[in-house]
DRENPA-3360 file (N, C-alpha, C; in nm, 2 decimals, always signed):
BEGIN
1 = XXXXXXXX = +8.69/+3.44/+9.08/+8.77/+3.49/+9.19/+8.76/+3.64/+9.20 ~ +8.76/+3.72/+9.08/+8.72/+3.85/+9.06/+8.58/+3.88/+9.10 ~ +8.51/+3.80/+9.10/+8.40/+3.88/+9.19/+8.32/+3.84/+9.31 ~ +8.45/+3.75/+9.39/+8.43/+3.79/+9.53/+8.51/+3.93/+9.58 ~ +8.58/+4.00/+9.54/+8.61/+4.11/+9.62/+8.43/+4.22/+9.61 ~ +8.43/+4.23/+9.49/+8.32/+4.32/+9.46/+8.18/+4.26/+9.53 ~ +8.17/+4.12/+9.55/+8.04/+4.09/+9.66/+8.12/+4.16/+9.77 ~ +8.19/+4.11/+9.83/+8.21/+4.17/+9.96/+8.22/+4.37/+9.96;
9 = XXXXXXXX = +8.24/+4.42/+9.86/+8.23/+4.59/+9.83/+8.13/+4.61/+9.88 ~ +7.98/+4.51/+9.77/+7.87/+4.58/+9.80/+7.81/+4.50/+9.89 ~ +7.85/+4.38/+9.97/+7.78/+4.38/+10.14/+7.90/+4.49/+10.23 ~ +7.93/+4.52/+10.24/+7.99/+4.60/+10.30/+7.93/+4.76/+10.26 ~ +7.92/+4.77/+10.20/+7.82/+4.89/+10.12/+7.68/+4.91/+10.20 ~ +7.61/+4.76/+10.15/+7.48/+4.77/+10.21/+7.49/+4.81/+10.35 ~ +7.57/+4.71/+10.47/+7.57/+4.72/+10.56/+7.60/+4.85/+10.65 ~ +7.65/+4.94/+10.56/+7.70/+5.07/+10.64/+7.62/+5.16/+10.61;
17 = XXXXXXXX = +7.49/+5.13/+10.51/+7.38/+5.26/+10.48/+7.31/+5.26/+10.67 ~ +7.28/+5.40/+10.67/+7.21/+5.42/+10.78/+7.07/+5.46/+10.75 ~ +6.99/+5.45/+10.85/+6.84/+5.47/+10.86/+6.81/+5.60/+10.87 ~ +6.70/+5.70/+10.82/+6.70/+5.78/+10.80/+6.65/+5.84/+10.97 ~ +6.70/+5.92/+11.04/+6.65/+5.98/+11.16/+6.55/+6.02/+11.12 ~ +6.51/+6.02/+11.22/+6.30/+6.08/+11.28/+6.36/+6.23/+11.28 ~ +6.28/+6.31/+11.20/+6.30/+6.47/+11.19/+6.24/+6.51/+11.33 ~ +6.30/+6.59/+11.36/+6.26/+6.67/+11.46/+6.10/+6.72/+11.48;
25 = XXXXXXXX = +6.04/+6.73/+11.54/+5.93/+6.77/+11.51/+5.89/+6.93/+11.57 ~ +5.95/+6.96/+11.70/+6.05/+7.11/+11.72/+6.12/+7.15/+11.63 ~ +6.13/+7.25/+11.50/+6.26/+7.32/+11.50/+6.30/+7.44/+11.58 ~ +6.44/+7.42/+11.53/+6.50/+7.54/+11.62/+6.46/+7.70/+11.57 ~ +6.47/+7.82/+11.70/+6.39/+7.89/+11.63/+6.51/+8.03/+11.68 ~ +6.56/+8.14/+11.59/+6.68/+8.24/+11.67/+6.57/+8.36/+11.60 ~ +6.60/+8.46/+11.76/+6.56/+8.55/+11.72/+6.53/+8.64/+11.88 ~ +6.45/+8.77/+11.85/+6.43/+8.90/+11.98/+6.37/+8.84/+12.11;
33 = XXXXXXXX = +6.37/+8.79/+12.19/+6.28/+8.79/+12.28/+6.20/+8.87/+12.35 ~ +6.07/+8.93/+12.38/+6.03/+9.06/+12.47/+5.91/+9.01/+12.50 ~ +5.91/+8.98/+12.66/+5.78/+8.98/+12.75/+5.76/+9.12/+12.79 ~ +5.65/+9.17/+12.76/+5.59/+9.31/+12.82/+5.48/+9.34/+12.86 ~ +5.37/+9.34/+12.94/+5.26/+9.39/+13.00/+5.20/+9.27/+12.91 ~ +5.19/+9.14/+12.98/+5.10/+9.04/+12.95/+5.12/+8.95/+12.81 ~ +5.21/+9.03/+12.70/+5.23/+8.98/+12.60/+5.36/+8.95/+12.55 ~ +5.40/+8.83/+12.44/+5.57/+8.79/+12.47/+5.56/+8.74/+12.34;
41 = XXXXXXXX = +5.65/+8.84/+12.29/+5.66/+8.82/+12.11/+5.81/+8.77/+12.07 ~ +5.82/+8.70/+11.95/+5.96/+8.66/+11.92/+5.97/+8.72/+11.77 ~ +6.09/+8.81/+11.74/+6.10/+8.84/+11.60/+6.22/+8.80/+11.56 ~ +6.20/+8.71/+11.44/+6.33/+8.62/+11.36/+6.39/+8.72/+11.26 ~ +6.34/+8.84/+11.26/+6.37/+8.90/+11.16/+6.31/+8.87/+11.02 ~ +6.24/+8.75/+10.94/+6.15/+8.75/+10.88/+6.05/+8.71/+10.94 ~ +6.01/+8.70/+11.05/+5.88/+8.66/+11.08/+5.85/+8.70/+11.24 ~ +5.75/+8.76/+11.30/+5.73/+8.82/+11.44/+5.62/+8.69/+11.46;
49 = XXXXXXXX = +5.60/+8.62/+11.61/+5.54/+8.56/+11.66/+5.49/+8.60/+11.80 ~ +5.39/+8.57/+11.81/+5.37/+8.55/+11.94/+5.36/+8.45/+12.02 ~ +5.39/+8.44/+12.18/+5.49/+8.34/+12.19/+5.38/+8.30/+12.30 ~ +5.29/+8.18/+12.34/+5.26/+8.13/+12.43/+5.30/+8.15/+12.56 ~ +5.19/+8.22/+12.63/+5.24/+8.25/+12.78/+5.20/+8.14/+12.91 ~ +5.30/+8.02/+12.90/+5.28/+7.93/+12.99/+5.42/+7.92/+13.07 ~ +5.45/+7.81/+13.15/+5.54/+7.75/+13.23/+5.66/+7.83/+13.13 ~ +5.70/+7.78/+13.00/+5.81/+7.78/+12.92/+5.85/+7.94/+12.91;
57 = XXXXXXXX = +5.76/+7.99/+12.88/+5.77/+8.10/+12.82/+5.81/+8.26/+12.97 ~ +5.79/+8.18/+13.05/+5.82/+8.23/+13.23/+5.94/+8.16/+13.23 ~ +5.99/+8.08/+13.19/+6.12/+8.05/+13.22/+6.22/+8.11/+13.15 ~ +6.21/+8.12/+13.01/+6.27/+8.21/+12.94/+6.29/+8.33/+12.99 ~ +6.17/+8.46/+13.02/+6.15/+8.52/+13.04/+6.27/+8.57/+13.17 ~ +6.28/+8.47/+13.27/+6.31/+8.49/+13.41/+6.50/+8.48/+13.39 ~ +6.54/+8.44/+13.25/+6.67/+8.39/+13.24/+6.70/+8.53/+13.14 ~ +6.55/+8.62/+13.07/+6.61/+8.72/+13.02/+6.68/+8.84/+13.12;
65 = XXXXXXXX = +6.58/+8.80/+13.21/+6.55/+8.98/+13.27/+6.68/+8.98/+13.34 ~ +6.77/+8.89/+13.41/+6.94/+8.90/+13.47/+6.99/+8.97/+13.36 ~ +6.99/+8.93/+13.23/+7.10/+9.03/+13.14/+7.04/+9.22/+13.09 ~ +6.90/+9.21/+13.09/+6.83/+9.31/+13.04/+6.87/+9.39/+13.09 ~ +6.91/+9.55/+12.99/+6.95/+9.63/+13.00/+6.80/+9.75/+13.09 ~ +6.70/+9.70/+12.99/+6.60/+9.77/+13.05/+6.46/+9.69/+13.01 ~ +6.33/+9.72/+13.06/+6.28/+9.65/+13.08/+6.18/+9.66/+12.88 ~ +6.21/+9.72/+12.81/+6.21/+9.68/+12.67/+6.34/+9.65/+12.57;
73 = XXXXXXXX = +6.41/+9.56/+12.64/+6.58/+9.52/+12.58/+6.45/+9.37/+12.50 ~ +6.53/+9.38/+12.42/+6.53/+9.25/+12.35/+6.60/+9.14/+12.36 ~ +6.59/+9.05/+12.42/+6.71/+8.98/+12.41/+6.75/+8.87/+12.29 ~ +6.82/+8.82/+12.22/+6.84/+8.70/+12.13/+6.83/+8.59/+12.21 ~ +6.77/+8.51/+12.13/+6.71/+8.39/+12.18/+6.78/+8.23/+12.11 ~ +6.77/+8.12/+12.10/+6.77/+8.01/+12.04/+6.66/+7.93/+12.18 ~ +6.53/+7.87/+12.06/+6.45/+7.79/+12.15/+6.40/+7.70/+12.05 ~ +6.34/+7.64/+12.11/+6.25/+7.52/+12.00/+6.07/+7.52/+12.07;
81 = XXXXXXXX = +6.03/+7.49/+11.92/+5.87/+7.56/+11.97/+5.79/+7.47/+11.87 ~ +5.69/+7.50/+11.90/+5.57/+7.42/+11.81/+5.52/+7.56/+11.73 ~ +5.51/+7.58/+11.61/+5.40/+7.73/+11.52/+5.26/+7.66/+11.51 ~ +5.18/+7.76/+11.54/+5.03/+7.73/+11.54/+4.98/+7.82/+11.51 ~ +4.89/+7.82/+11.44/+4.84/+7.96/+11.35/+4.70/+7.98/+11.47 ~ +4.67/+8.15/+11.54/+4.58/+8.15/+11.59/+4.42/+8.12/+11.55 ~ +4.36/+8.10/+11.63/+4.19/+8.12/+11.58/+4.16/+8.23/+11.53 ~ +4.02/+8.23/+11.47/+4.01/+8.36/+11.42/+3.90/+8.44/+11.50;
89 = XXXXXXXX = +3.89/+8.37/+11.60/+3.82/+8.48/+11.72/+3.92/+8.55/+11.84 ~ +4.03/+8.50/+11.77/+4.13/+8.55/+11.89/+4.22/+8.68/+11.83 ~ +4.25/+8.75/+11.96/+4.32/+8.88/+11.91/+4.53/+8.83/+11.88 ~ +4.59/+8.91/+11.79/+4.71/+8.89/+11.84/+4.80/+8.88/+11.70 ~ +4.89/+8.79/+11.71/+4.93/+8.77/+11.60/+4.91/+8.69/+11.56 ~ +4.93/+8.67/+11.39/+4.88/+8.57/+11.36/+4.91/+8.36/+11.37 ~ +5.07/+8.39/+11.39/+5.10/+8.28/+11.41/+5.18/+8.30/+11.56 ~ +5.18/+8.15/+11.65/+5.21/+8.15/+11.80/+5.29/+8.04/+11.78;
97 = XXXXXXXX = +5.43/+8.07/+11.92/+5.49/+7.96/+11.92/+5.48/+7.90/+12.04 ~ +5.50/+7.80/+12.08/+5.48/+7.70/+12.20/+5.59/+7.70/+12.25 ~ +5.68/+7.76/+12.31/+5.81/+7.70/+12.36/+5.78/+7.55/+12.41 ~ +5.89/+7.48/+12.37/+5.95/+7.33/+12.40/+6.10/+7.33/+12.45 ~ +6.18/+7.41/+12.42/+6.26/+7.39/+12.52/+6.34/+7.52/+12.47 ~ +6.48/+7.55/+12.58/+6.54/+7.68/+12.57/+6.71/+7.61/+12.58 ~ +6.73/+7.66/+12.42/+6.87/+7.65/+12.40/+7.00/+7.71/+12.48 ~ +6.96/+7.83/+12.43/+7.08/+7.97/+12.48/+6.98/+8.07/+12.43;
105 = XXXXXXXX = +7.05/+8.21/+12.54/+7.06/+8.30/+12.45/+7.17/+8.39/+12.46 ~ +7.18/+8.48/+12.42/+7.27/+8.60/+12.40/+7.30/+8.69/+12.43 ~ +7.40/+8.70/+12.54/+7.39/+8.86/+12.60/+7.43/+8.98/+12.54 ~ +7.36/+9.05/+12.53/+7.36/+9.18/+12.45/+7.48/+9.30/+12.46 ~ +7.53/+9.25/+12.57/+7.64/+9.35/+12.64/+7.75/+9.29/+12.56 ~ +7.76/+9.19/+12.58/+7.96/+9.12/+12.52/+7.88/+9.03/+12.42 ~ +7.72/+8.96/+12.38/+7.78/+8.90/+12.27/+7.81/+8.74/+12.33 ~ +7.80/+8.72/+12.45/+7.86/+8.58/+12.50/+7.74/+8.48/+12.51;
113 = XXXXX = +7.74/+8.36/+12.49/+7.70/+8.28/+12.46/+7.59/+8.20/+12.63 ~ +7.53/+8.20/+12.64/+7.46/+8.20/+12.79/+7.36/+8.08/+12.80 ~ +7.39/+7.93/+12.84/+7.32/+7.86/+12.86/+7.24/+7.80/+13.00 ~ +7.11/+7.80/+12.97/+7.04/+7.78/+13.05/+7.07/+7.61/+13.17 ~ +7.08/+7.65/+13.27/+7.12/+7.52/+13.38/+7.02/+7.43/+13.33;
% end
């Protein structure tokens, strides 16, 4: 009689383990944003990238320039990206990020928190 409570413990046990989620394959990435004469770099503070100049990276860009103080303001970022280390026939930095999508970023004036529609 004493060890029906304990089967039922450990089906009850079993039944409530969860499956392990699919990792992200984007991580998230915080840090400077600056498009400037053709080129669009991100610095996390340990690491500077250069940032793929496509669709994504014009969208960003178009949600920085409303807050920019001037046209070398930095803005803070939160984005998710793919890192891809360049060729070695190509100029630049060494590692690029792909934006995949745009979290928030940070307005530099107050500090307030600014999500993209």
């Amino acid at each position: 009689m004493r060890t029906l409570p304990f089967i039922l413990l450990i089906a009850f046990a079993a039944s409530c383990t969860q499956t392990p989620k699919k990792a992200d394959s984007n991580p998230q990435f915080y840090g400077e944003f600056l498009y400037f004469a053709d080129a669009a770099v991100l610095n996390t503070g340990t690491e500077i990238y250069g940032v793929i100049i496509d669709e994504k990276m014009h969208e960003l860009h178009d949600l920085c320039t409303t807050i920019k103080r001037d046209e070398y303001d930095m803005i803070p970022v939160y984005i998710k990206g793919k890192v891809e280390n360049k060729q070695p026939e190509e100029d630049g930095w060494d590692k690029r990020i792909k934006i995949t999508s745009i979290d928030s970023l940070v307005n530099p004036t107050d500090n307030s928190i600014l999500k993209p529609n």
